[in-house]
C-alpha positions as CSV (number, residue, x, y, z in Angstrom):
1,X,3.2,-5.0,15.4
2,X,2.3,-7.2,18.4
3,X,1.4,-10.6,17.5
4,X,-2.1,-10.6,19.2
5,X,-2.7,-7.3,16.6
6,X,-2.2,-9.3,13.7
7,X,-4.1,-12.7,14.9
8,X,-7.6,-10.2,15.3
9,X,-6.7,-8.4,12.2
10,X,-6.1,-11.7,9.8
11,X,-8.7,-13.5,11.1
12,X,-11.2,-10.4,10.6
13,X,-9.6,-10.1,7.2
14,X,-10.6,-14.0,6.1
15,X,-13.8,-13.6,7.3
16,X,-15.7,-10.8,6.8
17,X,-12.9,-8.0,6.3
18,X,-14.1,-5.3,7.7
19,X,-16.3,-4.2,5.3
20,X,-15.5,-0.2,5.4
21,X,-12.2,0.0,4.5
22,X,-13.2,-1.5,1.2
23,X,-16.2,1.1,0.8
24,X,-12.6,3.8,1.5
25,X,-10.9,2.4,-1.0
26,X,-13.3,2.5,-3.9
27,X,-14.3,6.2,-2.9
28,X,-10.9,7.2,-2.7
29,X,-10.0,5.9,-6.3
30,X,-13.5,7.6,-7.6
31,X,-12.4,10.8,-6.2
32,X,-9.0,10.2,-8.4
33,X,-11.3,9.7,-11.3
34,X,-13.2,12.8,-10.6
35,X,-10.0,14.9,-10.1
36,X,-8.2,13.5,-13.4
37,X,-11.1,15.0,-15.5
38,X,-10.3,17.9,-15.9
39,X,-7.0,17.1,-16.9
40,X,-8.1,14.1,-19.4
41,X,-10.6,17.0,-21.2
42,X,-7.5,19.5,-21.1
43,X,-5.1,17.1,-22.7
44,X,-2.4,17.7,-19.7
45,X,-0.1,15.2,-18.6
46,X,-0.5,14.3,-14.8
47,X,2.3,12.5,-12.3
48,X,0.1,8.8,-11.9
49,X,2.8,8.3,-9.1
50,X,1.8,11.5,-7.2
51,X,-1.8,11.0,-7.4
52,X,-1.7,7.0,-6.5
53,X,0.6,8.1,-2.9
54,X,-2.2,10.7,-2.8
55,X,-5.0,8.1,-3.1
56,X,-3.4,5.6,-0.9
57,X,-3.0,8.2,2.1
58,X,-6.3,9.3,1.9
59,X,-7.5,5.4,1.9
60,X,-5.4,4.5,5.0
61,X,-6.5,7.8,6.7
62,X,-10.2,6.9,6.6
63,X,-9.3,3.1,7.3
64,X,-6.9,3.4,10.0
65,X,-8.0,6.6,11.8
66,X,-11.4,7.5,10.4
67,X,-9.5,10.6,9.4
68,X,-10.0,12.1,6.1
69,X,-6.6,14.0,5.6
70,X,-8.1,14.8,1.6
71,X,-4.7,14.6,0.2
72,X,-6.3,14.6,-3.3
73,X,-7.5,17.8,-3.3
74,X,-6.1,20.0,-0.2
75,X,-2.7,20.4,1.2
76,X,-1.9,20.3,5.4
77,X,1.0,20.1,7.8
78,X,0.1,16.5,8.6
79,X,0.2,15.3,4.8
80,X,3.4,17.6,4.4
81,X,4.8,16.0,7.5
82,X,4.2,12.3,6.5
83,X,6.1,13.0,3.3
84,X,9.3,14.5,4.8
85,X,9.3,11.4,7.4
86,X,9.1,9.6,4.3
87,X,12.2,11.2,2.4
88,X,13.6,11.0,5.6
89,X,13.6,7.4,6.1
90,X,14.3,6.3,2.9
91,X,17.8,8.8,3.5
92,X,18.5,6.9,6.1
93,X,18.3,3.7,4.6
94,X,21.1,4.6,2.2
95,X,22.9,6.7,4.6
96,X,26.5,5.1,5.2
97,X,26.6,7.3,8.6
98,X,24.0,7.0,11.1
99,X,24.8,10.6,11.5
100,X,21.3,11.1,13.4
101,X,21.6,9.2,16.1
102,X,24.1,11.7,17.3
103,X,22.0,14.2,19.6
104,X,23.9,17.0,19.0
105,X,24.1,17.0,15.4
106,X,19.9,16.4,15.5
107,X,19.8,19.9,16.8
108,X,21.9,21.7,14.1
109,X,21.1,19.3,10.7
110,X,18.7,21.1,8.8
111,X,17.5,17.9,7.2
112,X,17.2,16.8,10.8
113,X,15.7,19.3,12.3
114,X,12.7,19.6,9.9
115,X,12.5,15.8,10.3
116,X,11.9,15.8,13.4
117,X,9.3,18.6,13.2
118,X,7.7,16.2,11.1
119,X,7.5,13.2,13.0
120,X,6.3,15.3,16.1
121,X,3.4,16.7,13.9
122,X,2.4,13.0,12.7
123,X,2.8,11.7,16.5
124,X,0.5,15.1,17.8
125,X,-2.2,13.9,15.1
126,X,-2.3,10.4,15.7
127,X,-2.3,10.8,19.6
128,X,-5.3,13.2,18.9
129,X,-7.5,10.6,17.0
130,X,-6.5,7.9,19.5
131,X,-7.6,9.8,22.4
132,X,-10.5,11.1,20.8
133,X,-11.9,7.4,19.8
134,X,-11.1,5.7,22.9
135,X,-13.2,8.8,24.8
136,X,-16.1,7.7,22.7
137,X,-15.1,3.8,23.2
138,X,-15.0,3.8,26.6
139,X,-17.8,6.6,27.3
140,X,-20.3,3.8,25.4
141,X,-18.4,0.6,26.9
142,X,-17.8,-0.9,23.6
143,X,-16.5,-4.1,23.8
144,X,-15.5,-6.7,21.4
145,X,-17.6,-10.1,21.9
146,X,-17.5,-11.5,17.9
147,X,-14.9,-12.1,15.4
148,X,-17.2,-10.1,12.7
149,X,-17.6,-7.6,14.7
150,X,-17.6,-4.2,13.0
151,X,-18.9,-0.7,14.0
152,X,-21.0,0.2,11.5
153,X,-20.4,4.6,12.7
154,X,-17.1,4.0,12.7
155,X,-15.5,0.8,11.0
156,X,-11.6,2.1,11.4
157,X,-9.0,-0.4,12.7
158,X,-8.3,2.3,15.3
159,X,-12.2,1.7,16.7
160,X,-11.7,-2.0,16.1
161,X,-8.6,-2.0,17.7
162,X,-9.5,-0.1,21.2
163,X,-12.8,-1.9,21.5
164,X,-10.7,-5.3,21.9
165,X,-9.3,-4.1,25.1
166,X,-5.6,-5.6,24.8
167,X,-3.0,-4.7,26.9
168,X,-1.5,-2.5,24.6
169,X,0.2,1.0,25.9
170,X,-0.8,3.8,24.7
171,X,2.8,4.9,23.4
172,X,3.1,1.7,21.5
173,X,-0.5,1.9,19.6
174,X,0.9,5.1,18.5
175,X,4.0,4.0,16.9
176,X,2.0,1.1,15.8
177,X,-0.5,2.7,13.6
178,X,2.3,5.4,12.9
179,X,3.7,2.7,11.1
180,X,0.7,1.5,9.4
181,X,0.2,5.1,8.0
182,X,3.5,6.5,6.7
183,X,4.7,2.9,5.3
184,X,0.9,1.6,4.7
185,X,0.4,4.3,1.4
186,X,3.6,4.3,0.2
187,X,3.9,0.7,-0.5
188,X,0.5,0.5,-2.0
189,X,0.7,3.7,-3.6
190,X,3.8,1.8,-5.2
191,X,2.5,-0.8,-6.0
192,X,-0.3,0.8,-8.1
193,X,2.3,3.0,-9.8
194,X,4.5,0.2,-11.4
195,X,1.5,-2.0,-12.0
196,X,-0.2,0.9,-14.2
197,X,3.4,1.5,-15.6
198,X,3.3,-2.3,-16.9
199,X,0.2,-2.6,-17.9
200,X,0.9,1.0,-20.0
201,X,3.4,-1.0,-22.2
202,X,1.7,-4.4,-22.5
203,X,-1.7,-3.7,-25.3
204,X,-2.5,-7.3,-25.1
205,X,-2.4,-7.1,-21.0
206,X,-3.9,-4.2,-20.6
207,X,-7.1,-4.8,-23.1
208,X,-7.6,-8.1,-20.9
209,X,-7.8,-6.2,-17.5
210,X,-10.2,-3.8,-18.9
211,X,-12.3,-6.4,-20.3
212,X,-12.1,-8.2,-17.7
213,X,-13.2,-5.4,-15.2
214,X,-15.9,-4.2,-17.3
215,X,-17.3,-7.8,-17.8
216,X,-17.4,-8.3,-13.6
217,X,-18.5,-4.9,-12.7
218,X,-20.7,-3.7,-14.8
219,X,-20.1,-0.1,-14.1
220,X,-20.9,-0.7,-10.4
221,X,-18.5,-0.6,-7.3
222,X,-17.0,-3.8,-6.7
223,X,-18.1,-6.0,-4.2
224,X,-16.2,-9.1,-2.7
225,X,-17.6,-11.1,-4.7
226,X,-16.5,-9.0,-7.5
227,X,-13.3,-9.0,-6.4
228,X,-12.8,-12.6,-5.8
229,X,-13.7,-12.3,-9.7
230,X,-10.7,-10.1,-11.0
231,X,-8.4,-13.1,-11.4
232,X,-6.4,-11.4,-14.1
233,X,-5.9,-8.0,-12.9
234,X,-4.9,-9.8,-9.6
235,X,-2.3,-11.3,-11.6
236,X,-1.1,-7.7,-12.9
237,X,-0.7,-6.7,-9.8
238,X,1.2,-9.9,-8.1
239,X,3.6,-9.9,-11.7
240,X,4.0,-5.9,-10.6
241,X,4.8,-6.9,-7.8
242,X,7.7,-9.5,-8.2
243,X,9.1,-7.1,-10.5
244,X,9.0,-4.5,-8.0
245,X,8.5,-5.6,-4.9
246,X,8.4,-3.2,-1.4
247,X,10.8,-3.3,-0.2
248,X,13.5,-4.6,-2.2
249,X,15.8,-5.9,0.3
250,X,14.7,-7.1,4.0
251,X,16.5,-6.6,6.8
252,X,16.7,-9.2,9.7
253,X,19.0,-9.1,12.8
254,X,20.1,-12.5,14.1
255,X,19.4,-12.8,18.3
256,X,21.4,-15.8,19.1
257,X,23.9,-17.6,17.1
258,X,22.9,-19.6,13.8
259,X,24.4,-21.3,10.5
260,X,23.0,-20.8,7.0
261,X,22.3,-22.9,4.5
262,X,25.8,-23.4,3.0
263,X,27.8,-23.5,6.1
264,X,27.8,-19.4,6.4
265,X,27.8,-18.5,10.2
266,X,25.7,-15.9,11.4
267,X,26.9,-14.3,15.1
268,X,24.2,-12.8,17.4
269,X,23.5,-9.1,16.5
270,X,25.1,-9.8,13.1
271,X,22.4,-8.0,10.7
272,X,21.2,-10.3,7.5
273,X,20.1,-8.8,4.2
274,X,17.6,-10.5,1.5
275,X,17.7,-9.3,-1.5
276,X,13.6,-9.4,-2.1
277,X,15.0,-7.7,-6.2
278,X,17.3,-10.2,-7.3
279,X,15.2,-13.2,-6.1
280,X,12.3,-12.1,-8.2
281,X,14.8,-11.1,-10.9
282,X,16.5,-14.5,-10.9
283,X,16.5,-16.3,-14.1
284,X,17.3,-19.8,-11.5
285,X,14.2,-18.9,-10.1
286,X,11.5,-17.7,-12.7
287,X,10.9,-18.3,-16.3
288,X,11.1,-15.1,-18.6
289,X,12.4,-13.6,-15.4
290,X,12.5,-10.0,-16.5
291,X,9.4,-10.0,-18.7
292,X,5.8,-8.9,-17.0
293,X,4.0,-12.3,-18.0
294,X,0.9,-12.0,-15.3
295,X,-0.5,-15.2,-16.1
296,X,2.4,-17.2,-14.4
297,X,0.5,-16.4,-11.7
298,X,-3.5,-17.4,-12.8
299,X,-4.6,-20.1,-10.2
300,X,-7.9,-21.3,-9.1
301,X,-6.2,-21.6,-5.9
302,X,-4.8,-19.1,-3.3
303,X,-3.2,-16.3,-3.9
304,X,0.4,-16.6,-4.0
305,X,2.7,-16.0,-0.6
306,X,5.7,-17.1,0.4
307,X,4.6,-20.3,1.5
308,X,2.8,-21.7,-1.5
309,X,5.8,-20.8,-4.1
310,X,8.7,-22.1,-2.0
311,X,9.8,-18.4,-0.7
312,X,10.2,-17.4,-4.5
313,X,7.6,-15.0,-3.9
314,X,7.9,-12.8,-1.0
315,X,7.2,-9.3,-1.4
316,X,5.1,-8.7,2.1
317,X,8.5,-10.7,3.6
318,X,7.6,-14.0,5.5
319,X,7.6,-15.6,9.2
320,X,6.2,-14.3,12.4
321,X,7.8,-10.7,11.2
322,X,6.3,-10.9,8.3
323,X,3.6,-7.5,6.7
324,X,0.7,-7.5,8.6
325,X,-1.3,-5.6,6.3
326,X,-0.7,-7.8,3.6
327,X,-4.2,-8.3,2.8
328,X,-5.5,-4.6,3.4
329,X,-2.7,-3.5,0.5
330,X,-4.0,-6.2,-2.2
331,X,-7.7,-5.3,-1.1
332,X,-6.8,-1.7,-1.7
333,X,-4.5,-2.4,-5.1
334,X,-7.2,-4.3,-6.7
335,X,-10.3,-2.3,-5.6
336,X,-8.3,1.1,-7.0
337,X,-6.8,-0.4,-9.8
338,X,-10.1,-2.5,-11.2
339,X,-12.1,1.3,-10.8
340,X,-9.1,3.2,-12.5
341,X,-9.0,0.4,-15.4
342,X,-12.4,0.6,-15.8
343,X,-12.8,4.5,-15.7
344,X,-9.6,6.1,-17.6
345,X,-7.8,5.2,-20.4
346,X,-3.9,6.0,-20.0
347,X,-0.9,6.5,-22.0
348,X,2.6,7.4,-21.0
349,X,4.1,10.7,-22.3
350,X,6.8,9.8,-24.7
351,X,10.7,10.4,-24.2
352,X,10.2,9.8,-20.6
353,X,12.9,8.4,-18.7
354,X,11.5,5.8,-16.6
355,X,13.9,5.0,-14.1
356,X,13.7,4.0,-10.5
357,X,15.5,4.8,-7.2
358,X,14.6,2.5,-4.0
359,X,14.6,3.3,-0.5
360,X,12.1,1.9,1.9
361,X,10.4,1.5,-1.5
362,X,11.0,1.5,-5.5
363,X,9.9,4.4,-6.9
364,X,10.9,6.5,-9.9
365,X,13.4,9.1,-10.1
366,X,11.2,11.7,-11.4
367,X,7.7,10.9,-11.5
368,X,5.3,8.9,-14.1
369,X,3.7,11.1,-16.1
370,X,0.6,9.6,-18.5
371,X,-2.0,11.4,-20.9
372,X,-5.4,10.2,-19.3
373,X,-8.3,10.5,-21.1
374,X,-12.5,9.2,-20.2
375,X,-12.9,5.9,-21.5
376,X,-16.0,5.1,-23.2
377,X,-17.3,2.3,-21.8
378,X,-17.3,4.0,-18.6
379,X,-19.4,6.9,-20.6
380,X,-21.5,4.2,-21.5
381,X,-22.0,3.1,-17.9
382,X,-22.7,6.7,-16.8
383,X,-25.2,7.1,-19.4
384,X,-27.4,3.8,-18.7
385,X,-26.8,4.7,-15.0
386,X,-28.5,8.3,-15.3
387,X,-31.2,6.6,-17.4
């Protein structure tokens, strides 16, 4: 993303953070709430890793774009479409052929084909909501003259985005925020998945998020404050992240000639890959390196990055390349997560094989399936609430 994008973004993002994309993600994790219900009464087990994507696009929609694409409860060509780009990337990625880059098998791979149909009916849609919020933009000269400025009708990053008036073509803020919403949810809705996976198989862990949610919140939505709060289920979520960090492996492509720390010569156009995994893993690195121990990372300080820990700790990457959404994912983790914890109890369906498959993420080979049931503090909350 261009580097002016992320300098408006971040500094928005320390300040005030745009406040509505918070607001999304706390409604998008109550609507989970609402639709696992019916299952927690019924007894029936439900895929956590389906409905956190689900969530996360949803969240991103109505953060990004304003867009409500309802992915929790409806199906549509555009969700559809994002989830074959998806498959399709991560395909790709372990590809040993770059097979599609040859035009004419791109017109007779079925696999190719539908791909294609599917990144043509995620470009269509975003190049719709684009030219529909710069109409209104320009029609009622909105221009940005703060760095806390928000549109309080429509807070997206789109609106936020066109009313700053760079010198941005029109082709590139739609691959941009193309970007932002095909890899945005799947990283986050990750994220969540693995964290809630952990936390499932760690009592102690998971009894000291809840009562640490329930003790900050108070059965209300959490505020930034609140969040600022939420030290420990902060450190779930960082932990879940070392141990399964998105991506696994970066990908960086030397421009001009170089030579690596032990004499290794890198020649221009020569592709370098970081193992993200096996740093994390490394027992030369971190203490009980394969054990979820959260509290390695409880500070009174900043969050971790790759800065403050040495580059031990890079799951959003590092440098002038690194995630530009770093902050809107760990906004969005905690904010889902701490209303989840709070809401639902969760248990994971015996004799499941738990295993994972990576790609531009790691996810599990065949879904996480829990039992989810109404926990009763949250009943507790509803009552006193309706009182």
């Amino acid at each position: 993303m261009p580097r002016v994008w992320s300098r408006r973004c971040r500094s928005s993002c320390s300040g005030r953070v745009l406040p509505s994309p918070k607001a999304h993600f706390g409604r998008c994790a109550e609507r989970l709430v609402e639709k696992l219900q019916a299952a927690a009464l019924d007894g029936i087990a439900v895929n956590m890793e389906e409905n956190f994507s689900q969530l996360t696009l949803d969240a991103i929609g109505l953060s990004v774009f304003n867009y409500n694409f309802d992915s929790l409860t409806a199906d549509s060509p555009v969700i559809d479409a994002v989830y074959t780009a998806l498959k399709e990337a991560e395909a790709r990625s372990t590809d040993l052929l770059p097979y599609w880059k040859v035009n004419f098998l791109r017109k007779i791979v079925p696999r190719q084909i539908k791909a294609e149909k599917a990144v043509a009916v995620i470009q269509k849609t975003v190049e719709k909501l684009i030219a529909k919020c710069k109409e209104i933009v320009e029609s009622e000269g909105e221009r940005i003259d703060q760095e806390d400025y928000v549109n309080d009708a429509d807070p997206s990053i789109l609106r936020f985005l066109l009313a700053s008036r760079e010198e941005v073509s029109s082709l590139q803020l739609r691959d941009d925020l193309l970007s932002m919403l095909v890899a945005g949810h799947e990283t986050t809705g990750s994220v969540l998945t693995w964290t809630l996976y952990l936390l499932s198989k760690d009592d102690s862990s998971l009894k000291k998020a809840q009562e640490e949610v329930d003790r900050v919140l108070q059965g209300r939505p959490p505020t930034y404050e609140d969040i600022k709060k939420l030290k420990f289920l902060t450190c779930c979520i960082n932990e879940s992240l070392r141990l399964y960090p998105h991506p696994p492996v970066l990908i960086r492509r030397a421009m001009v000639s170089d030579v690596l720390p032990g004499n290794y010569k890198v020649d221009p156009g020569q592709d370098i890959m970081i193992s993200v995994y096996n740093i994390h893993h490394s027992a030369q690195v971190w203490e009980r390196a394969e054990e979820f121990v959260p509290e390695r990372f409880y500070t009174e300080g900043p969050l971790p990055n790759e800065t403050n820990t040495d580059f031990r700790f890079l799951p959003f990457s590092g440098g002038p390349r690194k995630c530009v959404g770093d902050q809107f994912a760990m906004l969005e983790a905690i904010v889902a997560l701490a209303i989840f914890v709070e809401r639902m109890n969760f248990q994971l369906v015996p004799d499941q094989n738990i295993s994972m498959t990576t790609g531009a993420t790691i996810h599990t080979t065949n879904g996480l399936y829990m039992k989810v049931s109404l926990r009763q503090t949250a009943q507790a909350f509803v009552s006193s609430s309706s009182r």
